[in-house]
ZAMARGU-4260 file (C-alpha; in steps of 0.2 Angstrom, whole numbers, plus 5000, padded with zeros to 4 digits):
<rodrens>
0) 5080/4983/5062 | 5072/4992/5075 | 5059/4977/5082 | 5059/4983/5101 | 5061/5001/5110
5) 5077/5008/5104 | 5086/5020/5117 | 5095/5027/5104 | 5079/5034/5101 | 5071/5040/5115
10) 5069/5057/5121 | 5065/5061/5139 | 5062/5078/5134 | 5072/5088/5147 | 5065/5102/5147
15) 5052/5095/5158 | 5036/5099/5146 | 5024/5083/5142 | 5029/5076/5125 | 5018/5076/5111
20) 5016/5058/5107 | 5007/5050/5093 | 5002/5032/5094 | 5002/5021/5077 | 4992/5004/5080
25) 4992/4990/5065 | 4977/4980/5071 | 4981/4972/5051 | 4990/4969/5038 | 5010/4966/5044
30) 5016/4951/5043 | 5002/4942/5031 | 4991/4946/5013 | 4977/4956/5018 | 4966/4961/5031
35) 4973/4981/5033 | 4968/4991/5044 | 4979/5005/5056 | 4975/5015/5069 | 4982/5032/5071
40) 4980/5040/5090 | 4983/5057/5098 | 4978/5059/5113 | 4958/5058/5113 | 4958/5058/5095
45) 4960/5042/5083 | 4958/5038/5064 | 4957/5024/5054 | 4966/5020/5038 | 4958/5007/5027
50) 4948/4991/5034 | 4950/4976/5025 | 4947/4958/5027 | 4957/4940/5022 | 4952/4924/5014
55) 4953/4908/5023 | 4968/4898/5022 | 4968/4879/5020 | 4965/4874/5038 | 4950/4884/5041
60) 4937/4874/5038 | 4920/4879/5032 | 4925/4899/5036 | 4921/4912/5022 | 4927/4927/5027
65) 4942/4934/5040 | 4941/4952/5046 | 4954/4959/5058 | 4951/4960/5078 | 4946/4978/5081
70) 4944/4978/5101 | 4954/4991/5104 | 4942/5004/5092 | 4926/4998/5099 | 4933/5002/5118
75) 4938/5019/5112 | 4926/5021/5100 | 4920/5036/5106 | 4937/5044/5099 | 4936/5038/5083
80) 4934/5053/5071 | 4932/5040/5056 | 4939/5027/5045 | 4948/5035/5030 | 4948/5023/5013
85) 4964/5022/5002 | 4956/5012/4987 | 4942/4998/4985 | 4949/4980/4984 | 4942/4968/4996
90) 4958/4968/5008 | 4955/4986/5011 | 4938/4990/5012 | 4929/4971/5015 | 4929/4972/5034
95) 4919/4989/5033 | 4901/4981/5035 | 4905/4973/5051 | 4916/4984/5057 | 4904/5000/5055
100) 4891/4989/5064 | 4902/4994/5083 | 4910/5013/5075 | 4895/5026/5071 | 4908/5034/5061
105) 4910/5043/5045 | 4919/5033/5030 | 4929/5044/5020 | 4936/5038/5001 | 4936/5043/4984
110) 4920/5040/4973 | 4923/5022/4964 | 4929/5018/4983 | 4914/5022/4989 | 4906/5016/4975
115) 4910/4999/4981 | 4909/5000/4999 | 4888/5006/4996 | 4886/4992/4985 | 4891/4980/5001
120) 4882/4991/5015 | 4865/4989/5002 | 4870/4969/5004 | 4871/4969/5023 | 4857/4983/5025
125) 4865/4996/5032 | 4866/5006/5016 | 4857/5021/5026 | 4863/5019/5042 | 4884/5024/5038
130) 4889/5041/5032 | 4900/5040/5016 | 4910/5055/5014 | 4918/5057/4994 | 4934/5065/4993
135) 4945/5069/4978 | 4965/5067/4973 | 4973/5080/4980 | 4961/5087/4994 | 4963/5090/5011
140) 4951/5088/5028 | 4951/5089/5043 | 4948/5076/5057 | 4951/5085/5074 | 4969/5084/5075
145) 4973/5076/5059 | 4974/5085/5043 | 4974/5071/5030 | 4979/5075/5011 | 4975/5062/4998
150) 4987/5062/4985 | 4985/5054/4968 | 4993/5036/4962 | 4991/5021/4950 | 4985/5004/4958
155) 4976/4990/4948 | 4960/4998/4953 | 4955/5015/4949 | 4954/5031/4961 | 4967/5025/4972
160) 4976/5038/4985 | 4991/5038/4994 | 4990/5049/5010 | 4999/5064/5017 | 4993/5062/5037
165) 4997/5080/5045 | 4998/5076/5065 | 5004/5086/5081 | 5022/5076/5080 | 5027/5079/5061
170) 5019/5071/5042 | 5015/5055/5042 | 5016/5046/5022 | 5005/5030/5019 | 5008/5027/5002
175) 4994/5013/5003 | 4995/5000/4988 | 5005/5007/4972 | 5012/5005/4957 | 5023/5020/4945
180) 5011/5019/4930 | 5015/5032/4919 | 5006/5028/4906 | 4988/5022/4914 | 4971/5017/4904
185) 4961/5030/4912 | 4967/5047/4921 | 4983/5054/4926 | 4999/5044/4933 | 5006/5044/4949
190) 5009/5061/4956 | 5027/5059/4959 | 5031/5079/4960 | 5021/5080/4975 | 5028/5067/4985
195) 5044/5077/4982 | 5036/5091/4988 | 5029/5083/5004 | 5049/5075/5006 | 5056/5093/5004
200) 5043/5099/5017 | 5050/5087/5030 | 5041/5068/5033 | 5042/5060/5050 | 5037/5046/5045
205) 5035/5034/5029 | 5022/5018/5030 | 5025/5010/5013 | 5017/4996/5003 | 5029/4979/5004
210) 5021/4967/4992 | 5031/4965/4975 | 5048/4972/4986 | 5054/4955/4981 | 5054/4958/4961
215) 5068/4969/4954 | 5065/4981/4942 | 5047/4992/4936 | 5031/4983/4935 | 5024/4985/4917
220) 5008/4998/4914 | 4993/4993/4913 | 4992/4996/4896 | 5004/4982/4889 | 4989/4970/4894
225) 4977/4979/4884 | 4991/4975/4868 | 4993/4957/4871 | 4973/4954/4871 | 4971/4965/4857
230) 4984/4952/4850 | 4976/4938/4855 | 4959/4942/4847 | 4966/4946/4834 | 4974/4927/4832
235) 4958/4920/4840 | 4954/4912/4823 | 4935/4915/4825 | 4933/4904/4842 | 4923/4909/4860
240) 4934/4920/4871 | 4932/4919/4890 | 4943/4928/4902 | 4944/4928/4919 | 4951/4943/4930
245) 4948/4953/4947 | 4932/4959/4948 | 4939/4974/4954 | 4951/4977/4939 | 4939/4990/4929
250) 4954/4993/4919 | 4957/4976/4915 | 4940/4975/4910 | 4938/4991/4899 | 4951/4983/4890
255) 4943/4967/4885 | 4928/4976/4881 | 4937/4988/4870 | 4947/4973/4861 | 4930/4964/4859
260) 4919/4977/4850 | 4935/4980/4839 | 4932/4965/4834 | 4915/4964/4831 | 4911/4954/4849
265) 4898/4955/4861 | 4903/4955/4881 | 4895/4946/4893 | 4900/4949/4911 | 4898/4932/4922
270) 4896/4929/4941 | 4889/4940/4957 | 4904/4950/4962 | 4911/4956/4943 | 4891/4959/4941
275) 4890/4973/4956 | 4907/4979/4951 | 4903/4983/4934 | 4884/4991/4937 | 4896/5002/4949
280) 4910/5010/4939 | 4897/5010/4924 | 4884/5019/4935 | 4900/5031/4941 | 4906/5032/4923
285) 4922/5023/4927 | 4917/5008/4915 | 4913/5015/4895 | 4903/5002/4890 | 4892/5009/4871
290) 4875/5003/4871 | 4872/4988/4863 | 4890/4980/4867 | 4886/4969/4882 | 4873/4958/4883
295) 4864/4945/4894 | 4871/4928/4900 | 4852/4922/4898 | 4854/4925/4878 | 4871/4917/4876
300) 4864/4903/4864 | 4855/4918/4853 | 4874/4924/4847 | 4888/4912/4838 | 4902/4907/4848
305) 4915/4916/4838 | 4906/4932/4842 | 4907/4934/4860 | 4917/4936/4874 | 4915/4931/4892
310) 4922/4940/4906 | 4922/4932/4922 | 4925/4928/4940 | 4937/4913/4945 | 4956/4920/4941
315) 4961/4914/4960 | 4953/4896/4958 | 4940/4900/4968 | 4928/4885/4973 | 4911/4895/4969
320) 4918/4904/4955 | 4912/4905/4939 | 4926/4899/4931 | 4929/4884/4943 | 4911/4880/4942
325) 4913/4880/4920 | 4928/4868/4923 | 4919/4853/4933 | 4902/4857/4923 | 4895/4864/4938
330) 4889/4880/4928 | 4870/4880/4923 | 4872/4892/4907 | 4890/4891/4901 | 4898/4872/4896
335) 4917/4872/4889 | 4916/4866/4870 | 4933/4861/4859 | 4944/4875/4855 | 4936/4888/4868
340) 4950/4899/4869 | 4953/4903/4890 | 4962/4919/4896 | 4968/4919/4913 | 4970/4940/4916
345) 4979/4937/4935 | 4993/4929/4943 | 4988/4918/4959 | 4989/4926/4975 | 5001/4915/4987
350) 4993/4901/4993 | 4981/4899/4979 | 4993/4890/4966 | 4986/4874/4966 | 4968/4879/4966
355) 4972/4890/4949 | 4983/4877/4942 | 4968/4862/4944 | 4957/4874/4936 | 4969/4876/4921
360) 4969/4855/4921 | 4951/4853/4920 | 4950/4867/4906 | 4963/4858/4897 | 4954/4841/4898
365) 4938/4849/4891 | 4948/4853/4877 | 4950/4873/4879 | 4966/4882/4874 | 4971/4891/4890
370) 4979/4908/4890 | 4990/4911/4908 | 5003/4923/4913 | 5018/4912/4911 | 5013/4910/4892
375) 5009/4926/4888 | 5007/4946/4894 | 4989/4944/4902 | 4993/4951/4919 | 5002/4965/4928
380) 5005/4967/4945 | 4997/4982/4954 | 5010/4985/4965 | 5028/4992/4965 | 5045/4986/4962
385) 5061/4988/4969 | 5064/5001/4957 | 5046/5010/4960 | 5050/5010/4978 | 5067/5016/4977
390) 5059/5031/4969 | 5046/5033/4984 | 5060/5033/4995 | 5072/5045/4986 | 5059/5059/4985
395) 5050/5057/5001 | 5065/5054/5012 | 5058/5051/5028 | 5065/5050/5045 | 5061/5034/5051
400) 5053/5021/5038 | 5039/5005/5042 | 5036/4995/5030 | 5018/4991/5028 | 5007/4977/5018
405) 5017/4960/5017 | 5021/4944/5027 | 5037/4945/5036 | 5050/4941/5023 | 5042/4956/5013
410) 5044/4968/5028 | 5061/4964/5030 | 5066/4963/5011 | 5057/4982/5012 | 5069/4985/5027
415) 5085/4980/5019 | 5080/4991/5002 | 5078/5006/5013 | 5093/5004/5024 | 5104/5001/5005
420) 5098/5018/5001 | 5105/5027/5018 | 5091/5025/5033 | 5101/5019/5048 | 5094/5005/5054
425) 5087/5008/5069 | 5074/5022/5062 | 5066/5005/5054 | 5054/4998/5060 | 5047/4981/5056
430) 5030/4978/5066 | 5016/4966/5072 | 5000/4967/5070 | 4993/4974/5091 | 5011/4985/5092
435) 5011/5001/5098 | 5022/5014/5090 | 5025/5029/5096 | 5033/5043/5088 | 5035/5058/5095
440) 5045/5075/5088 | 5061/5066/5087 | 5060/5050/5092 | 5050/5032/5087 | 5049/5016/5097
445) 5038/5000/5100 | 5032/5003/5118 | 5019/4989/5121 | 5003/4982/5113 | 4987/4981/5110
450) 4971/4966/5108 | 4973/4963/5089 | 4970/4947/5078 | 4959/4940/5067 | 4936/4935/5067
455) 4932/4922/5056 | 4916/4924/5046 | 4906/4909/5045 | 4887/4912/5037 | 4880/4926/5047
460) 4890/4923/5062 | 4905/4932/5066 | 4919/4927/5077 | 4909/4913/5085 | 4920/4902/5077
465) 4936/4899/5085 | 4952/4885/5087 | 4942/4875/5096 | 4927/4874/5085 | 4941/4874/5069
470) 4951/4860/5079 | 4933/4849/5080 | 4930/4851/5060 | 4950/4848/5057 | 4948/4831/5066
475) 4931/4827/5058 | 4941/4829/5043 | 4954/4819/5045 | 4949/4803/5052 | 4928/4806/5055
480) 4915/4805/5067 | 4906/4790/5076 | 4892/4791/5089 | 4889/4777/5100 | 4869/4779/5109
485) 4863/4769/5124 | 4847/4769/5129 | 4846/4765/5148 | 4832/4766/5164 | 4831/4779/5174
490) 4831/4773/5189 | 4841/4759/5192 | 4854/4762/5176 | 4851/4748/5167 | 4855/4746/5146
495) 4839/4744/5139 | 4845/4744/5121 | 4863/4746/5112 | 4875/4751/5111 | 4873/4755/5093
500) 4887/4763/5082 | 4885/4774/5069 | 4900/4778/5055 | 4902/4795/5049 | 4915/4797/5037
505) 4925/4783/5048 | 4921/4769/5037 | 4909/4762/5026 | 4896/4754/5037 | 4890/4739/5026
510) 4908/4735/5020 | 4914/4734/5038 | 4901/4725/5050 | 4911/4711/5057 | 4923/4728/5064
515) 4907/4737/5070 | 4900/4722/5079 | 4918/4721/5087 | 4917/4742/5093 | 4899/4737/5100
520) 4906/4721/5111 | 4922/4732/5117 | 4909/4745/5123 | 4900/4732/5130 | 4914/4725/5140
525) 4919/4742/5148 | 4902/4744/5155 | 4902/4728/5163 | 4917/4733/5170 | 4912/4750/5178
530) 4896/4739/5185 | 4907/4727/5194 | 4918/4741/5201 | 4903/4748/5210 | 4894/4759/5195
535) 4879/4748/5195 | 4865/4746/5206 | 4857/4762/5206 | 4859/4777/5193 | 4875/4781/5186
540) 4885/4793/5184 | 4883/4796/5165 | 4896/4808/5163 | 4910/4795/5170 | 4901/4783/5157
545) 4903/4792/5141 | 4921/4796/5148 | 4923/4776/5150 | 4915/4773/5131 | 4927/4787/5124
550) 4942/4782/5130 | 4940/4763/5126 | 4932/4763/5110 | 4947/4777/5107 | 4961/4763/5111
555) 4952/4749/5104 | 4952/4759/5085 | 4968/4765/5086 | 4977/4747/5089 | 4964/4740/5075
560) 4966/4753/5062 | 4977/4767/5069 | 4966/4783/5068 | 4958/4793/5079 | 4939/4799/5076
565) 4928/4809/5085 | 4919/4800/5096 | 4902/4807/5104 | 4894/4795/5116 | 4874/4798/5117
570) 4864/4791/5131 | 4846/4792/5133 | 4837/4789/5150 | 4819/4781/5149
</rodrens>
């Protein structure tokens, strides 16, 4: 694959004119789950595709929230013509609040999209401070250079786009996240026939979702899930239903709702995020929710258990979720009782298999009956199969091909597809996020990069969080923290009292006093020391001091118990 300048590639353009040259800058999205965001740059001109965020992994302690490293748009913000929206899950529309904060730009998407994004902005108070722009499937606008058409598809949320990017240097198709749902729960299906036409009409370029390439054959439609829960209702045996999906799934949702008034059940909606969502696409018209169907969590114990239903956050495992919170009895409404019948709606995101399948445990334990996807047809994938993307490929038939949304082993399984159906292989190109692509009227190479990477959201900071900071809480983690304080005169460096040692998450104080008495007489030893080689008599150099105490109380623990705390020496001058 083409992972470096290719000559065979390159045009020097000998007729001696300038080349038209169009830049394509992933600053998201390639090579991990989430965060996507790309820049697309002619000359003074520059749009933005989507602008997502990540969740933390494992090792970043304490971090709520990772949003892509944009730099690159904030030094060129003034040609930034504004970011264009593709659909609403978090990873494509979650890094919008911070990121509009440095771009005074427009925000283009379609009306559940927008929907969403307003719902965040009120959150963050800038509701009235961005410009939200609605566009529909199958219009066009205009953006200074770029013409950008947004053509109709099928996702796991609704009103999601593909796009059809007109530049200087040819058309440009982001097929964005996909699935072939010919058979959807609300509106049309993929509009296949016009990615035929934009193929027939000649595309430069194709930038195409990765994330299922690894599964042969078709994802299912949506609606196969709406049978199986009708199903499972049906077998219920008069017991409480509690289902946990993506918040962002209205189609999911609509039909829960619709198999619970069938059968006579109220819906109550459960936890902060599927709250907002559902006021949204009701609001909007995307959710059909008849009056009187959905009721309060506050008057769950005024309706018997066999006539509700409880949909909710906490398919991923999350810590704060509701669902996670029901399963260690951390919830102050909902308790599991015997025979509650649990429907997991969602497959876990890599990464969050444990998280899900502890929840799963703890639901067991409590005596609930849990429902998952490798027991029954609770969950489809939103995204596109081998099959689904061998069709985008055959009718788009681009010139050169970038595979787009996936970590590395999906980019290069996307690779090898398209090369099995005829692109050579050095018109692929698989990217890093910071690479700059340029494609030009016959010709595409990686020529150079730009500041990319990823902010980490911790509370109302953002990016004041770094390695160094995340290296500190690893190491607090692991083996714990002891501070050592000395109080000492002023004037001629004397101890006046201590040292005293105090045990954070080292060990147990009270349990282990004959070892903390042994710290404080190693410390003591070391400053004698540095007295008798010429410290003492007069003020010292504290700096050299802690330095001293560090390092031996560092040795001294690690030959007694082998671990290696943090160790934050204190001294007070009086």
């Amino acid at each position: 694959m083409a992972r470096r300048s290719n000559k065979n590639n390159t045009n020097n353009n000998s007729g001696g004119g300038k080349q038209k040259t169009l830049k394509i800058i992933p600053l998201g999205g390639l090579q991990e789950i989430g965060k996507n965001i790309t820049a697309f740059e002619y000359g003074d001109e520059i749009i933005v595709v989507d602008c997502g965020l990540a969740f933390p992994e494992d090792d970043m302690l304490g971090i709520d929230l990772v949003i892509p490293d944009v730099t690159y748009l904030v030094k060129n913000k003034e040609k930034v013509r504004g970011i264009i929206l593709t659909h609403g899950h978090e990873d494509h529309i979650g890094a919008i609040p911070y990121v509009i904060r440095e771009l005074d730009v427009p925000v283009f998407g379609t009306k559940l999209t927008l929907g969403l994004v307003g719902s965040k902005l009120v959150e963050h108070g800038l509701k009235d401070k961005v410009h939200l722009q609605t566009v529909t499937q199958g219009q066009r606008i205009r953006l200074g250079v770029f013409e950008v058409e947004f053509i109709r598809t099928t996702h796991s949320v609704a009103d999601t786009v593909a796009l059809a990017i007109r530049t200087p240097v040819g058309l440009i198709v982001h097929t964005a996240d996909f699935k072939v749902d010919y058979t959807p729960v609300e509106g049309e299906g993929i509009d296949l026939a016009r990615f035929g036409q934009l193929g027939s009409e000649g595309v430069r370029l194709l930038m195409c979702d990765s994330t299922n390439v690894e599964r042969k054959g078709f994802t299912m439609s949506e609606r196969t899930v709406g049978e199986s829960i009708e199903q499972i209702f049906m077998r219920s045996g008069g017991r409480r239903i509690l289902v946990a999906t993506f918040s962002s799934n209205i189609h999911r949702m609509q039909q829960i709702a619709n198999a619970a008034i069938k059968f006579g059940r109220k819906v109550i909606f459960c936890g902060r995020s599927m709250l907002n969502v559902v006021d949204v696409a009701t609001g909007l018209g995307y959710l059909n929710l008849p009056e009187g169907s959905v009721v309060d969590l506050n008057d769950i114990d005024r309706y018997p258990a066999e006539k509700l239903v409880l949909i909710m956050t906490g398919s991923q495992g999350e810590p704060m979720s509701v669902l996670t919170r029901i399963a260690t009895s951390d919830h102050r409404k909902i308790e599991i009782m015997e025979g509650d019948l649990v429907i997991l709606s969602a497959s876990p995101i890599p990464g969050n298999e444990k998280y899900v399948f502890k929840v799963i445990d703890d639901l067991f334990k409590k005596g609930a009956d849990v429902i998952y996807e490798s027991l029954a047809d609770v969950h489809v994938s939103g995204h596109a199969c081998q099959e689904e993307l061998k069709i985008i490929h055959s009718l788009v038939r681009p010139q050169f091909f970038m595979p787009v949304h996936g970590e590395y082993r999906h980019l290069k399984r996307h690779a090898n597809l398209a090369q099995s159906l005829g692109m050579p292989e050095q018109n692929i190109f698989i990217a890093e996020n910071g690479n700059v692509l340029e494609l030009t009227e016959n010709s595409m190479k990686i020529a150079g990069s730009v500041v990319s990477g990823r902010l980490l959201i911790d509370g109302l900071g953002v990016g004041d969080v770094g390695s160094i900071v995340l290296r500190d809480r690893k190491l607090l983690s692991q083996d714990g923290l002891i501070v050592v304080v000395l109080t000492c005169d002023r004037e001629n460096g004397g101890i006046l009292s201590g040292p005293d040692v105090i045990s954070r998450g080292f060990v147990y104080m009270r349990e282990s006093e004959d070892f903390m008495d042994e710290a404080r007489e190693a410390i003591r030893k070391v400053l004698v020391k540095a007295d008798q080689e010429g410290n003492g008599g007069g003020r010292r150099s504290w700096g050299n001091t802690k330095t001293l105490i560090r390092e031996s109380l560092r040795d001294y623990i690690f030959d007694k118990l082998k671990r290696r705390p943090v160790i934050l020496p204190i001294i007070m001058e009086i």
